[in-house]
C-alpha positions as CSV (number, residue, x, y, z in Angstrom):
1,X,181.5,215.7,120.6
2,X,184.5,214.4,118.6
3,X,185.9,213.5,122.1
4,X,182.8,211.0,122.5
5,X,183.1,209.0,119.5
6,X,183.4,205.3,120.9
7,X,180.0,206.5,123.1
8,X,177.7,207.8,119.6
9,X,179.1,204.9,118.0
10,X,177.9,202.3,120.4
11,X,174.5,204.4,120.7
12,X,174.2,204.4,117.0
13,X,174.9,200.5,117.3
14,X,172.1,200.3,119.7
15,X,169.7,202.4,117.3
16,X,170.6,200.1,114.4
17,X,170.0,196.7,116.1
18,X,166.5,198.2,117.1
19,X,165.6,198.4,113.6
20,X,167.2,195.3,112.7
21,X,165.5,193.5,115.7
22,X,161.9,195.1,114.3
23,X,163.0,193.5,110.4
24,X,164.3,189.8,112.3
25,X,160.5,189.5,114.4
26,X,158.7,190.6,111.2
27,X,160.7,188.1,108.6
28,X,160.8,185.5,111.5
29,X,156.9,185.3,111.2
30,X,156.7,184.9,107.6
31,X,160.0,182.2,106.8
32,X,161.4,181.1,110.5
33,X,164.3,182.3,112.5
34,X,167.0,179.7,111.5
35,X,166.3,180.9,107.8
36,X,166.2,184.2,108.8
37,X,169.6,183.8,111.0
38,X,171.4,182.4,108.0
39,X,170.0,184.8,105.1
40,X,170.7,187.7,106.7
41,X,174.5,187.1,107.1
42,X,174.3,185.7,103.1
43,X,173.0,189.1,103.0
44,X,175.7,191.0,104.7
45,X,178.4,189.4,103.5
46,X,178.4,190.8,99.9
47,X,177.8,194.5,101.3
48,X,180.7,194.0,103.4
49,X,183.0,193.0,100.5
50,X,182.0,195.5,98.3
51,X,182.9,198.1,100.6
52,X,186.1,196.4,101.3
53,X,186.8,196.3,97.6
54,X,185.6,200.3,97.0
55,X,187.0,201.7,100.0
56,X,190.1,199.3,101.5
57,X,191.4,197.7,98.0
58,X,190.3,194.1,99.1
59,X,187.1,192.5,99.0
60,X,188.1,190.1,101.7
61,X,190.2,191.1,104.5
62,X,194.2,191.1,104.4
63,X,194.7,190.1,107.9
64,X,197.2,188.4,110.4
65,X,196.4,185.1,111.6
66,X,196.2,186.6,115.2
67,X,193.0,188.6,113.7
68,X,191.7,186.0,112.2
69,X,192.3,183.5,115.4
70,X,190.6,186.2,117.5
71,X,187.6,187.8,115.3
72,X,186.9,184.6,114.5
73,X,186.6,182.8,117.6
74,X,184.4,186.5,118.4
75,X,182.1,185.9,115.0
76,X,181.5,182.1,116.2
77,X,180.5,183.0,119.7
78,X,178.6,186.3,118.8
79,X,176.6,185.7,115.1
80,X,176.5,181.6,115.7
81,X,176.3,180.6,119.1
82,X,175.0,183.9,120.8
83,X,171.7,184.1,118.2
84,X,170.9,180.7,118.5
85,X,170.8,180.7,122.0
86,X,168.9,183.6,122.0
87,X,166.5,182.6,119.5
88,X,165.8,179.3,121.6
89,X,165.3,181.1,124.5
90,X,162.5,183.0,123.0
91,X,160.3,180.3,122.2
92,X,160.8,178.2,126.0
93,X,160.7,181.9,128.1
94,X,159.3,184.3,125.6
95,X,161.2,187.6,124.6
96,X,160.3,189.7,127.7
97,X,162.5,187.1,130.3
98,X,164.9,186.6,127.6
99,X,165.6,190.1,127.1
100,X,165.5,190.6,130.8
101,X,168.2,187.9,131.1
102,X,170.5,189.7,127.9
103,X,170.5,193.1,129.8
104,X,173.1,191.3,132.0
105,X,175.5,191.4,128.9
106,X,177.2,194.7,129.9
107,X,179.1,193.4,133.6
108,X,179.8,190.2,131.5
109,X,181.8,191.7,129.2
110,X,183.2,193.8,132.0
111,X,184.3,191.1,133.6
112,X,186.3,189.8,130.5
113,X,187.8,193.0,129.6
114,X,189.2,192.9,132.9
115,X,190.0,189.3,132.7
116,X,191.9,189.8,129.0
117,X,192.0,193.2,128.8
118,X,192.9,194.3,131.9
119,X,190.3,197.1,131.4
120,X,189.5,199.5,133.9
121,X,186.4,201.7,134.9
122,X,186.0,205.0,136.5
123,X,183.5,205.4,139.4
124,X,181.2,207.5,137.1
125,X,181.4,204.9,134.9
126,X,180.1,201.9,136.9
127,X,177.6,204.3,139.0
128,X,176.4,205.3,134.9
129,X,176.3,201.5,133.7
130,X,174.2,201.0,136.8
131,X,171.9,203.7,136.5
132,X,171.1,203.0,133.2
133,X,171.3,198.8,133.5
134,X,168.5,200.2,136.2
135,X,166.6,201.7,134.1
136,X,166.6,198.7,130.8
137,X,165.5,196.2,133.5
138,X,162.8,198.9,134.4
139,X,161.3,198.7,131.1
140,X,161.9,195.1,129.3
141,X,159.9,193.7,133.0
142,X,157.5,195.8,132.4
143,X,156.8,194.5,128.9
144,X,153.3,192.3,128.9
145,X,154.0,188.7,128.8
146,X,154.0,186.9,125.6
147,X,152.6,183.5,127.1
148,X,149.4,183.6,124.3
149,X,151.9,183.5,121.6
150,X,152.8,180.6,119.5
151,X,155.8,178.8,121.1
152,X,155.5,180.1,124.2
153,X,154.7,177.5,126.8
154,X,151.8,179.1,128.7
155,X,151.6,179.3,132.2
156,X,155.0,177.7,132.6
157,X,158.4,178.9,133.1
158,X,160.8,176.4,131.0
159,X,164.4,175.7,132.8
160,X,166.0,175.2,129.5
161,X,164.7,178.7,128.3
162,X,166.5,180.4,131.3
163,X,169.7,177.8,130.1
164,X,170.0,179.4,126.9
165,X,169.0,183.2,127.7
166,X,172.0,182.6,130.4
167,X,174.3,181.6,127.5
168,X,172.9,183.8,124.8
169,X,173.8,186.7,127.3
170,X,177.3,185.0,128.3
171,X,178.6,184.8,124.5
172,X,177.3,188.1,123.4
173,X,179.9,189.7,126.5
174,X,182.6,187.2,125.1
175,X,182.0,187.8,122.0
176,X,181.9,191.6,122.5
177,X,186.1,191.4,124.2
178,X,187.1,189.0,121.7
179,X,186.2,191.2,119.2
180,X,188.4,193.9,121.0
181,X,191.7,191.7,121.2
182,X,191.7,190.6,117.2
183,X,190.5,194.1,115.8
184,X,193.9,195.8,116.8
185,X,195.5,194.6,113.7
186,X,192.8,194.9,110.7
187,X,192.6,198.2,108.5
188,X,189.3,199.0,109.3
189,X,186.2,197.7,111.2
190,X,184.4,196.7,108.4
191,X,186.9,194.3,107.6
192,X,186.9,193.2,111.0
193,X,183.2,192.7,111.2
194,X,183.7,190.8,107.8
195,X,186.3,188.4,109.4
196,X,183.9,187.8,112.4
197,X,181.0,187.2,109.9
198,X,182.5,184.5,107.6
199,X,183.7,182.4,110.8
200,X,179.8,182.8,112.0
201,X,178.0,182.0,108.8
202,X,180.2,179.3,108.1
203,X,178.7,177.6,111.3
204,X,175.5,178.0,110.0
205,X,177.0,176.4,107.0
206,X,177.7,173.4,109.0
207,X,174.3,173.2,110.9
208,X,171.8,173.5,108.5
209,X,172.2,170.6,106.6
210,X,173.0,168.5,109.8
211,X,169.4,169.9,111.2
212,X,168.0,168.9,107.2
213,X,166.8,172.5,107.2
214,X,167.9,173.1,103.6
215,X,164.3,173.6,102.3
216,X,162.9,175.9,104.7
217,X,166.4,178.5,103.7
218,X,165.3,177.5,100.2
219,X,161.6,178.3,100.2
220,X,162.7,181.7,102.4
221,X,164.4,183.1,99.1
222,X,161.3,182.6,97.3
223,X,159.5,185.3,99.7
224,X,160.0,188.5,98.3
225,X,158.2,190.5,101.0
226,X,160.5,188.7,103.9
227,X,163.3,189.4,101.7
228,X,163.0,193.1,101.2
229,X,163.0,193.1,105.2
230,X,165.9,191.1,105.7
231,X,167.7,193.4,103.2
232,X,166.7,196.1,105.4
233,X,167.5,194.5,108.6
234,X,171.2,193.1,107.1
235,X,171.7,196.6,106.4
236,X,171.0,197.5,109.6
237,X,172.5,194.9,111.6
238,X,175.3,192.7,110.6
239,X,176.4,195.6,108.1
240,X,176.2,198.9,109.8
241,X,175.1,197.7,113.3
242,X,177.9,195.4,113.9
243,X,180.6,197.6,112.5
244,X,179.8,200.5,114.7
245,X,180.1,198.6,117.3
246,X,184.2,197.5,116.1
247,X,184.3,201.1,116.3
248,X,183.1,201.8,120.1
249,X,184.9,198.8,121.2
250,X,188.3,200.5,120.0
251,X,187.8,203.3,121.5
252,X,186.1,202.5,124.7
253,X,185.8,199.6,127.7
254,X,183.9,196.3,125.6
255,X,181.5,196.7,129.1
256,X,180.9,200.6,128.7
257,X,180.1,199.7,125.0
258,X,178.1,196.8,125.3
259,X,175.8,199.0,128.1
260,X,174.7,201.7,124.8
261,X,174.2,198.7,122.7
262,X,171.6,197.2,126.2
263,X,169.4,200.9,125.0
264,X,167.8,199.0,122.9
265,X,165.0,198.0,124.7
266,X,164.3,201.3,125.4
267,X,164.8,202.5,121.8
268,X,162.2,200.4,120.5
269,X,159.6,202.1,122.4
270,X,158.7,205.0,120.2
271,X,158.5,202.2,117.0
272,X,156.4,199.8,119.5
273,X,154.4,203.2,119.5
274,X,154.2,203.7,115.9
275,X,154.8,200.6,113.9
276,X,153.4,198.0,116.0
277,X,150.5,200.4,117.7
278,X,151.5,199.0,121.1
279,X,150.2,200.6,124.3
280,X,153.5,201.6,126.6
281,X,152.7,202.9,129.9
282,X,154.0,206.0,132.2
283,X,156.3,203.2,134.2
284,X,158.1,202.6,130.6
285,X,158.4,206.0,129.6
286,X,159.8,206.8,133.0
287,X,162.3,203.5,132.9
288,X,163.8,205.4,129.4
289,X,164.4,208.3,131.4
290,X,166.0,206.8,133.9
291,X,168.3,204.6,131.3
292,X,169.4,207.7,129.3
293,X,170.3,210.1,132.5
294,X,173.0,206.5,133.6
295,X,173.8,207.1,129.8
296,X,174.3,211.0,130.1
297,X,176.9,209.3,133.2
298,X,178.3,207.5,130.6
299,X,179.7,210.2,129.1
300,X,181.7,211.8,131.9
């Protein structure tokens, strides 16, 4: 198993933005996405530095300027552009299509490892991101539509909302290789997803007040239920989440890694099951199967 540790950290990557995704939908509802895009990283930020400061010696990152040039550009395409997009795409196209659209991530950032990187696959490797790309697609189309919910245009597919999923899906593949090239010269991938989250929060910095959305992040801190979550899920994400995923990209191909971190759809299942007391049929069930024997592929 120690010989697989790039593939169990980019499936524990995957398990953790499942949990994260579960605490983002359920503070969304309650305060709004932007507040909840910005909070979390004011959230994540502090962890991050503390364990810099425990466990490193430096609460913010001692890094080249080739580090920060590169994890930089990766935390302003991946936390700032990547979620907006993403976000926006939700309410024209709703999350199924969106999600759909983001499963496409994993050749993207394939195609810029090999573009940057010069990375190569085996033939296992591609017939296993298939297999199991086969098998995500299976199960997020299979999801019922959410055209009855609020900000969903019903009946009506949205051009712009394709637009942004399209983009969403583009930076997060970027974003993913970028991350690759600058984390070669940090101590540790903490600090690395630290550097990448002060470049993206200080977007957010920049946008909010330019959108005049300083009193909906105001009146989202006075929320102590959608707080506690967006602990949880900054724990989860943006803390652990991102972080194991420095780690897989290290180790392993940026597309090989970014195709365990596509699970997720199918890792939310058993929670859709039990949390949100959602009805998933045999074609689902059978769509996980197929994603985790291309993920057993994965491993060879």
């Amino acid at each position: 198993m120690l010989n697989h540790v790039g593939e169990m950290a980019a499936l524990a990557t995957a398990f953790c933005w499942t949990v994260s995704a579960l605490c983002w939908t359920a503070a969304g509802r309650r305060v709004g996405s932007l507040a909840v895009n910005i909070i979390r990283l004011l959230l994540a930020l502090p962890m991050l530095m503390l364990y810099g400061w425990i466990v490193l010696g430096e609460a913010i990152p001692q890094a080249s300027w080739h580090a920060w040039l590169w994890l930089g550009a990766s935390g302003m395409v991946g936390f700032f552009l990547c979620d907006l997009f993403f976000f926006q795409s939700f309410l024209l196209i709703g999350p199924r299509l969106a999600l759909l659209v983001f499963s496409l991530a994993p050749p993207i950032s394939v195609f810029f490892g090999w573009l940057l990187l010069g990375e190569q696959l085996t033939r296992w490797n591609w017939i296993g991101m298939a297999i199991t790309l086969s098998g995500i697609l299976w199960v997020v189309m299979e999801s019922p539509d959410q055209d009855g919910k609020p900000g969903v245009t019903p009946g009506r597919i949205v051009w712009r909302g394709w637009i942004y999923a399209a983009l969403a899906t583009l930076a997060q593949g970027l974003a993913t290789v970028l991350s690759k090239v600058g984390i070669r010269d940090v101590a540790s991938p903490f600090a690395a997803t630290e550097i990448r989250l002060i470049c993206g929060l200080a977007c957010f910095l920049v946008l909010i007040p330019l959108l005049g959305r300083q009193g909906q992040v105001f009146r989202a801190f006075r929320d102590r239920r959608a707080m506690w979550i967006m602990v949880l899920g900054a724990i989860m994400g943006p803390f652990l989440g991102v972080s194991l995923l420095m780690v897989a990209v290290t180790i392993i191909p940026a597309g090989l890694a970014q195709t365990f971190v596509s699970l997720s759809p199918v890792i939310i299942i058993p929670f859709s099951i039990v949390i949100l007391k959602e009805r998933v049929s045999l074609r689902a069930m059978l769509g996980a199967v197929v994603a985790v024997c291309g993920v057993c592929l994965l491993f060879v």
